[in-house]
C-alpha positions, 0 to 999 in steps of 0.5 A: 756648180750652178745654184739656182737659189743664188741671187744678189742679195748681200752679194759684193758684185763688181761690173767692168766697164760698169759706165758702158750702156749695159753697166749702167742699166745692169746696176740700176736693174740689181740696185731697183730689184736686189740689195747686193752688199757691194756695187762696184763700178770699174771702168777707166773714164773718171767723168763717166763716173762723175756723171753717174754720181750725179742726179737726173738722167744716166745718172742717180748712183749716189747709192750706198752700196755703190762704189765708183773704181777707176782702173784698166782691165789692162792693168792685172794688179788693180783687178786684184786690188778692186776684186777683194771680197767680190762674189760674181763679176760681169765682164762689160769691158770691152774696145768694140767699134768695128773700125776702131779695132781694125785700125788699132789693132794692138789696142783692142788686142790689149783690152779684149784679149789680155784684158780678158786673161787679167781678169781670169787671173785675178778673179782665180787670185781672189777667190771670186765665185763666178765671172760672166763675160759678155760676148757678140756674134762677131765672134762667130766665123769672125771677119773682123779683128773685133769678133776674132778677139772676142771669140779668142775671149772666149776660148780664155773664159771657157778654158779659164775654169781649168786654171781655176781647179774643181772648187775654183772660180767658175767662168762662162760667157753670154752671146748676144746680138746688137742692143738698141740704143747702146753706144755704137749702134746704126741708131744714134748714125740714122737719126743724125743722118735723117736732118739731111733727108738723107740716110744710107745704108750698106746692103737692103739684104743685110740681116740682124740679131736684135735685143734691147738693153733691158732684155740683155740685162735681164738675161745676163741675170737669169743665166748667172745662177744657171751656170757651171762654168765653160758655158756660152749662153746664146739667148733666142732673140729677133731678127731684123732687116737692116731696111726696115730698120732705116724706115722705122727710123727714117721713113721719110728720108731717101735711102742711099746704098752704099755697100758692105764695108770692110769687116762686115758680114751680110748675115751674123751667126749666133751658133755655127754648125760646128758648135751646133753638135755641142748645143742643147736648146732651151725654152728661152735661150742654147747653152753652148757646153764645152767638150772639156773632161773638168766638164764630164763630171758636172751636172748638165743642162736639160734641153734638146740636142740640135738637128745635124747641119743647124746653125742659128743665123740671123736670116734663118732665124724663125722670129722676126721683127716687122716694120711695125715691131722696130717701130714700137721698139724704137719708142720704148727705147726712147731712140726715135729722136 
């Protein structure tokens, strides 16, 4: 059941892949404007988690409420074990390079999918109160083993709040698009490039959800006391054009096209128009409910139902980002050079 009185204050919250770039800005967020009891920073790179410990940039964790667990979503029995006490759990793990995945297919089938049953298992086994996995757009009408295994992620996190019962573990899930400056993204590919004069690019046409980590980490904090259990939670967020992106980044070097690569789309979804029928719109963000009858008896978001035949797409979307604006993004992200 949502709570909006709930927040982290002497709550014992673990993050998996708590070393990522999103786990490092979500704990330094609760850790700069909550006081949670417990920290716990589960991931599987022991010098990640040495260099968090330490003092100066991408680090400063020294904290007592931070604890530092080394395990595997992988591995069911060391979540139980890093799980006891938990109240929330913000689900980060995750194999995501879109190559990566394609050519080790088992692999990200182990982490995203298996990974994603363990911590459902071990979330219920504990008594957890609430879990929020994170999800991509890829996910949507997927063309790439990455977006097929989140979106079979989050059909587990949705379904999970049945194995769960009335009184159990509640389970929901955040869609968002790409997050500047986080390890993967064409940025970091640009300013290397941008020392040869030269930089490519897949499509001029090509099109993008755009958000900031820190705008990421904020509304996977709003959404958290919101949350019933099954929900997917999309926030509104700008779109982009991938050549005005290389400008922003590289507005003096020439600009090679080379095509879209295998597992690419020219556009991403954030809604498609099958889960359009089952979406309210908000002020700020859709919620996604599920059609599940444990649902019926929950108290529903407000909000709008959305027209027949929408979809919420990246080259349909209503609010853009300008050269200008990625620009002046690109400097508060410190990803400029």
């Amino acid at each position: 059941m949502a709570d909006s009185r709930l927040d982290f204050n002497d709550r014992s919250i673990l993050i998996t892949g708590g070393t990522g770039s999103f786990g490092r800005r979500f704990a330094a967020t609760l850790l700069r404007d909550h006081k949670p009891r417990r920290l716990i920073i589960f991931s599987r790179d022991e010098l990640k988690q040495h260099e968090m410990r330490q003092p100066g940039p991408g680090g400063g964790f020294d904290h007592p409420a931070v604890r530092f667990f080394l395990g595997d979503v992988r591995d069911v029995d060391r979540l139980r074990r890093a799980m006891q006490g938990v109240d929330i759990v913000v689900h980060a793990a995750a194999l995501k390079q879109v190559p990566a995945c394609e050519y080790n297919p088992f692999e990200a089938v182990l982490t995203n999918v298996m990974g994603a049953r363990n911590i459902i298992e071990a979330a219920i086994d504990r008594g957890v109160k609430r879990v929020l996995a994170l999800s991509t757009d890829k996910a949507v009408n997927p063309v790439n083993l990455y977006g097929a295994t989140k979106l079979c992620a989050e059909k587990l996190f949705v379904q999970g709040n049945a194995y769960a019962g009335a009184e159990g573990t509640r389970f929901a899930c955040v869609r968002y698009g790409n997050v500047v400056g986080s390890r993967g993204s064409v940025i970091p590919v640009f300013l290397e490039q941008r020392t040869s004069g030269k930089i490519t690019i897949t499509d001029p046409r090509m099109t993008r959800f755009w958000l900031t980590l820190d705008q990421a980490v904020q509304f996977v904090v709003s959404v958290l006391p919101q949350m019933h259990g099954g929900e997917i939670f999309v926030p509104k967020i700008p779109s982009m054009n991938i050549a005005d992106l290389a400008k922003a980044v590289a507005g003096d070097c020439r600009v090679e096209e080379i095509g879209i690569r295998p597992g690419e789309k020219l556009h991403e979804v954030l809604i498609s128009e099958d889960e359009a029928r089952q979406t309210l719109e908000c002020d700020r963000m859709f919620v996604i409910q599920p059609h599940h009858p444990w649902w019926s008896d929950k108290v529903g978001h407000k909000g709008r139902a959305l027209p027949d035949g929408y979809t919420y797409s990246s080259h349909n979307n209503p609010e853009w980002l300008g050269l200008d604006d990625l620009q002046t993004l690109l400097k508060d992200e410190s990803v400029q050079s």
